[in-house]
Structures are given as C-alpha cells and as structure tokens.
N, CA and C atoms as a LAMMPS dump frame, in Angstrom:
ITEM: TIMESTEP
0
ITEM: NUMBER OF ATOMS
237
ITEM: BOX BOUNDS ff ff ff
-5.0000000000000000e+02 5.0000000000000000e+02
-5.0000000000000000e+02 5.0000000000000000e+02
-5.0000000000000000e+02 5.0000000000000000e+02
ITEM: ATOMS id mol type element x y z
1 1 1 N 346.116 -198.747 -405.378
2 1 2 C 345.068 -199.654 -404.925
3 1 3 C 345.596 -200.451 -403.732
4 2 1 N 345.195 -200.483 -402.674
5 2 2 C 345.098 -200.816 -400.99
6 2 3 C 344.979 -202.877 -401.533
7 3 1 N 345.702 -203.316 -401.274
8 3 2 C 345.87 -204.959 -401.683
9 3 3 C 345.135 -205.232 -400.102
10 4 1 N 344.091 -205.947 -399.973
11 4 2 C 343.527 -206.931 -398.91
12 4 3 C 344.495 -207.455 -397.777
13 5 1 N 344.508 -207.11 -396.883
14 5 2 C 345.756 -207.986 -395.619
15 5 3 C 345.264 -209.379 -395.915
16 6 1 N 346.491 -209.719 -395.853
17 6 2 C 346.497 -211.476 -395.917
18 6 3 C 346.226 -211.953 -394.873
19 7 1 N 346.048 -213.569 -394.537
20 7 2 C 346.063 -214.099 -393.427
21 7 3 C 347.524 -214.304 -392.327
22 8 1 N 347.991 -214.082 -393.006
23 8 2 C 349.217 -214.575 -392.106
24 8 3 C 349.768 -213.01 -392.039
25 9 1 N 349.304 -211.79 -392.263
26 9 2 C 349.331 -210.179 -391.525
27 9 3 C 348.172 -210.046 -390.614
28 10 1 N 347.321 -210.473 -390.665
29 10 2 C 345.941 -210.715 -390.001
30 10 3 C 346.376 -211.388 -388.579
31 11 1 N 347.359 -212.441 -388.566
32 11 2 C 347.668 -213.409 -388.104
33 11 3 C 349.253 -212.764 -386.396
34 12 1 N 349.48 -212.101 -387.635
35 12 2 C 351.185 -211.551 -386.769
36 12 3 C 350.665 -209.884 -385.956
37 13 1 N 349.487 -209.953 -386.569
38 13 2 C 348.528 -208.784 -386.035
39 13 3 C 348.042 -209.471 -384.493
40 14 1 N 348.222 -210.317 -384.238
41 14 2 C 347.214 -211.088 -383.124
42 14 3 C 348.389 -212.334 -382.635
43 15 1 N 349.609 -211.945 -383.176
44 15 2 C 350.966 -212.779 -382.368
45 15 3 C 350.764 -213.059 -381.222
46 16 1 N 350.836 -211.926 -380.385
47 16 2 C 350.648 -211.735 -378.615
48 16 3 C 349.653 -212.883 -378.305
49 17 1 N 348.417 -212.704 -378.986
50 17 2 C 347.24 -213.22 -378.187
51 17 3 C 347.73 -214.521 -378.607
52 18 1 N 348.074 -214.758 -379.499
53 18 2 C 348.362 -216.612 -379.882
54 18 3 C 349.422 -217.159 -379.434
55 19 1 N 350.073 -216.355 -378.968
56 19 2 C 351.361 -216.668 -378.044
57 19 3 C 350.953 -216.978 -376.452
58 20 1 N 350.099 -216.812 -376.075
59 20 2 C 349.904 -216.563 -374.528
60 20 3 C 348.981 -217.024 -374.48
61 21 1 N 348.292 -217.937 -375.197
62 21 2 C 347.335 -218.689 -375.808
63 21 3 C 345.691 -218.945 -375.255
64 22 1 N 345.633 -217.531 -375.797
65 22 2 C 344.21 -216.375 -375.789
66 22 3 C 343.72 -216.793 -376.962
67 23 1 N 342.204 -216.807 -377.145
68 23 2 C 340.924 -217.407 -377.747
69 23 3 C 340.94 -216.464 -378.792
70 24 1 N 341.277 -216.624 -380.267
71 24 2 C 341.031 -215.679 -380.905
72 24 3 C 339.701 -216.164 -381.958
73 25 1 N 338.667 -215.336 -382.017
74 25 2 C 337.385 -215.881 -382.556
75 25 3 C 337.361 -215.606 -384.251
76 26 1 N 337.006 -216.314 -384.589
77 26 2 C 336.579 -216.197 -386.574
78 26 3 C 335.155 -216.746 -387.085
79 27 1 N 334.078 -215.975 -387.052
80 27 2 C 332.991 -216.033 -387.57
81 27 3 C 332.722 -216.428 -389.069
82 28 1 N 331.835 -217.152 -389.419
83 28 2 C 331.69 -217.762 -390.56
84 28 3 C 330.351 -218.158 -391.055
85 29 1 N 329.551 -217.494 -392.226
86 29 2 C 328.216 -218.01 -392.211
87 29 3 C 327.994 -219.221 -393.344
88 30 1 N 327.401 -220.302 -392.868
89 30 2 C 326.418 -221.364 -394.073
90 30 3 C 325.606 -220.847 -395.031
91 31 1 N 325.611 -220.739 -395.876
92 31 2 C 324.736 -219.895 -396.461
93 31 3 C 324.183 -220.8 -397.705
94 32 1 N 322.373 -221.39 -397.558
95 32 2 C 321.877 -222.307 -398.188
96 32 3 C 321.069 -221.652 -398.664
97 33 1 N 320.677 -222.554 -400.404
98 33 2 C 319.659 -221.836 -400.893
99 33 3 C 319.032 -223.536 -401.781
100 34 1 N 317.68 -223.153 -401.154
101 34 2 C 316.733 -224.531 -401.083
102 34 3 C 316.665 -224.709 -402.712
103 35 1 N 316.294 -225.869 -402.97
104 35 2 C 316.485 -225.868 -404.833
105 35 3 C 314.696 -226.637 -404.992
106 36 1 N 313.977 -226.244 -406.368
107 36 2 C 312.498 -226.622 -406.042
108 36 3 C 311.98 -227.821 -405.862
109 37 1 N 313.308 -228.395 -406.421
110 37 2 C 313.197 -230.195 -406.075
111 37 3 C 313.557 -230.697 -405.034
112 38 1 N 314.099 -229.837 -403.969
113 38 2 C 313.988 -230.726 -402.407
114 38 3 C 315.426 -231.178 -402
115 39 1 N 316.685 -230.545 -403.151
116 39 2 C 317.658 -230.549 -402.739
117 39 3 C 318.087 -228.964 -401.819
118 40 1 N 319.393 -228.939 -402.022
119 40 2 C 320.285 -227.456 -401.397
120 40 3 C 321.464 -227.367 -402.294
121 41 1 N 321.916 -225.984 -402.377
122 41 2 C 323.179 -225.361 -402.615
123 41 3 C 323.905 -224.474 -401.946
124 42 1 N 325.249 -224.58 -401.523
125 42 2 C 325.948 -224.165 -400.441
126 42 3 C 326.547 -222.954 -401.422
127 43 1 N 326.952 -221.927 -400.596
128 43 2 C 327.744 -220.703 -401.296
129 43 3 C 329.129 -221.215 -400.475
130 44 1 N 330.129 -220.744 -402.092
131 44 2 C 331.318 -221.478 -401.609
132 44 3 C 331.628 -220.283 -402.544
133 45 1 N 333.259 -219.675 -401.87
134 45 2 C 333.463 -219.271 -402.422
135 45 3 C 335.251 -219.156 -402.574
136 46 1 N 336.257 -218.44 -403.538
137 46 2 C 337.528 -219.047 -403.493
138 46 3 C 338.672 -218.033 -402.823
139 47 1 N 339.532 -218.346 -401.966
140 47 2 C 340.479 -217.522 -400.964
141 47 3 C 341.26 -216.935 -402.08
142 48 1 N 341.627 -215.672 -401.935
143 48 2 C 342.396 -214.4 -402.894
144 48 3 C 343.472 -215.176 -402.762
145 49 1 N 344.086 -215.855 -401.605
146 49 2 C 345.893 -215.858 -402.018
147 49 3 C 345.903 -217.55 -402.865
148 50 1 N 345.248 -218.776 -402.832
149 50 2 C 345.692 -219.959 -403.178
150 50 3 C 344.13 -220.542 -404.177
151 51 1 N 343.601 -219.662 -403.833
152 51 2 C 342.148 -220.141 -405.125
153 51 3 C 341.351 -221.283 -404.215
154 52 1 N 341.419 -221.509 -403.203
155 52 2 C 340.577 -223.468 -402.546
156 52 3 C 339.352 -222.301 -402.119
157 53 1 N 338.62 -223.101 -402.456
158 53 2 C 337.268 -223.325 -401.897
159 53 3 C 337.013 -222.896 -400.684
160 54 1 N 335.966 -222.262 -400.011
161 54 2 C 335.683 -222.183 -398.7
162 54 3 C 334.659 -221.304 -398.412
163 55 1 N 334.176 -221.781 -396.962
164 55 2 C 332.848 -221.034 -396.742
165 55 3 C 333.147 -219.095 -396.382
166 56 1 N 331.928 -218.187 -396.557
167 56 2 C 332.667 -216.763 -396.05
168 56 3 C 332.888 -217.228 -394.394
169 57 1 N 333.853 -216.248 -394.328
170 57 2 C 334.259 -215.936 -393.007
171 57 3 C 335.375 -214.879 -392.947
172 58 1 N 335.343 -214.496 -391.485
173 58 2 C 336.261 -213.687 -390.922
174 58 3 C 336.048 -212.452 -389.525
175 59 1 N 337.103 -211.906 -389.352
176 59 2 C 337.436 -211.917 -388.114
177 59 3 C 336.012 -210.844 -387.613
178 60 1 N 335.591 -210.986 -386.01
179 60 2 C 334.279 -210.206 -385.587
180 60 3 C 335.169 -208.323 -385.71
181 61 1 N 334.134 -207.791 -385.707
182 61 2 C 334.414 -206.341 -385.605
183 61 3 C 333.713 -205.961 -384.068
184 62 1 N 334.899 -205.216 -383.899
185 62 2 C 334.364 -204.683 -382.55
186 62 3 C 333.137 -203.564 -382.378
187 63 1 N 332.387 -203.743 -380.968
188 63 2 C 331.129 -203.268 -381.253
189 63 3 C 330.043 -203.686 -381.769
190 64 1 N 330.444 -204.89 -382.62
191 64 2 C 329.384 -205.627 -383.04
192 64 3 C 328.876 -206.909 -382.491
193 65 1 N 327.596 -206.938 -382.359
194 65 2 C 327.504 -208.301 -381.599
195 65 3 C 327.487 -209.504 -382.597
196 66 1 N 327.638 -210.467 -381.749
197 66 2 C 328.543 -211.923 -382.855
198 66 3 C 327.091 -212.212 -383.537
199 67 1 N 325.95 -212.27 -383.628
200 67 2 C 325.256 -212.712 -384.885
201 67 3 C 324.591 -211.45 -385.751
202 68 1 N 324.992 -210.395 -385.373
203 68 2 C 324.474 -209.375 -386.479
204 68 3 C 325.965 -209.43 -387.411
205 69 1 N 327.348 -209.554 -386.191
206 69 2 C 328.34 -209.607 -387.59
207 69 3 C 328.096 -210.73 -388.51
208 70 1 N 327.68 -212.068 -388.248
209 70 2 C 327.938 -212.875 -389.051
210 70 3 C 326.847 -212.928 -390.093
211 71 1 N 325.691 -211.904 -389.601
212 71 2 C 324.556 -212.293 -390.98
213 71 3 C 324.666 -210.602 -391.821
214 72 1 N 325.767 -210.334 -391.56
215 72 2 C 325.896 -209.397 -392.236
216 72 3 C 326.986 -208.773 -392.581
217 73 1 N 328.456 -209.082 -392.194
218 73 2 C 329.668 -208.682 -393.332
219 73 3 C 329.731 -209.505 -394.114
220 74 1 N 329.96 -210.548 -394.233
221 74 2 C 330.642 -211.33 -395.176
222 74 3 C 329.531 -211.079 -396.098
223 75 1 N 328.345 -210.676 -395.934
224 75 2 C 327.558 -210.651 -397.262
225 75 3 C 327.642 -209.468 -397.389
226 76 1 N 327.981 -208.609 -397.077
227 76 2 C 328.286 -207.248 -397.338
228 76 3 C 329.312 -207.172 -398.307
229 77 1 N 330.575 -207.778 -397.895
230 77 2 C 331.744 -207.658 -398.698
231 77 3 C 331.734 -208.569 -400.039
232 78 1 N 330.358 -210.06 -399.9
233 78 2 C 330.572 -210.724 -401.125
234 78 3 C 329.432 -209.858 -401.873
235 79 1 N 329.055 -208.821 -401.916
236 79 2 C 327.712 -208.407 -402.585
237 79 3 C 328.34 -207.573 -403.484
C-alpha cells in the first residue's frame, strides 16, 4: 500500500523554487453548508501526519485551471 507523500516530501519536491524564492501556489476550498435556522457549518477536516484540524487543500494540478481545481479535487479525494 503506496503511503500519501507528506508535506515536507511535497515540500523538498519544490526546494529549488523556495530557494530562489519563486511563488509556489496551494489551493484550498471553504466549504459551507447553510443550517435551517440561519446559522452555517464549515467542513473541517484532520491532517494524516499530526490529527489538527484544517480546511481541504492542496497543491494545483497542471493543466487545470485554478477554479475547476479547487471545486473539484479536494472533494474528489474527500468523497
């Protein structure tokens, strides 16, 4: 079974560019769901390596343009 690249392989993957200190982008969607009484609930969900809290996100895929990736991996991969 193929273990998920971590952030900090994700990270040494993209050394160069953060070294020479090139814009590296990370997409991330809000994702609300209205409640019937006039509040909201946020999707939160917890990071594989330390368990905290946090919104989806992650890195754009190439070829894709930046708002079809963001309304559609991370819910791809949390589905």
């Amino acid at each position: 079974m193929n273990k998920a690249p971590t952030l900090l392989s994700e990270l040494a993957d993209n050394a160069e560019t953060i070294l020479l200190g090139k814009v590296l982008e990370q997409f991330g969607a809000l994702c609300l769901r209205e409640e019937p009484g006039g509040g909201s609930e946020v999707l939160l969900i917890t990071t594989r390596e330390t368990g905290r809290w946090t919104i989806p996100k992650g890195w754009p895929m190439k070829g894709l343009a930046r708002m079809r990736w963001s309304s559609v991996k991370p819910g791809k991969r949390l589905a």
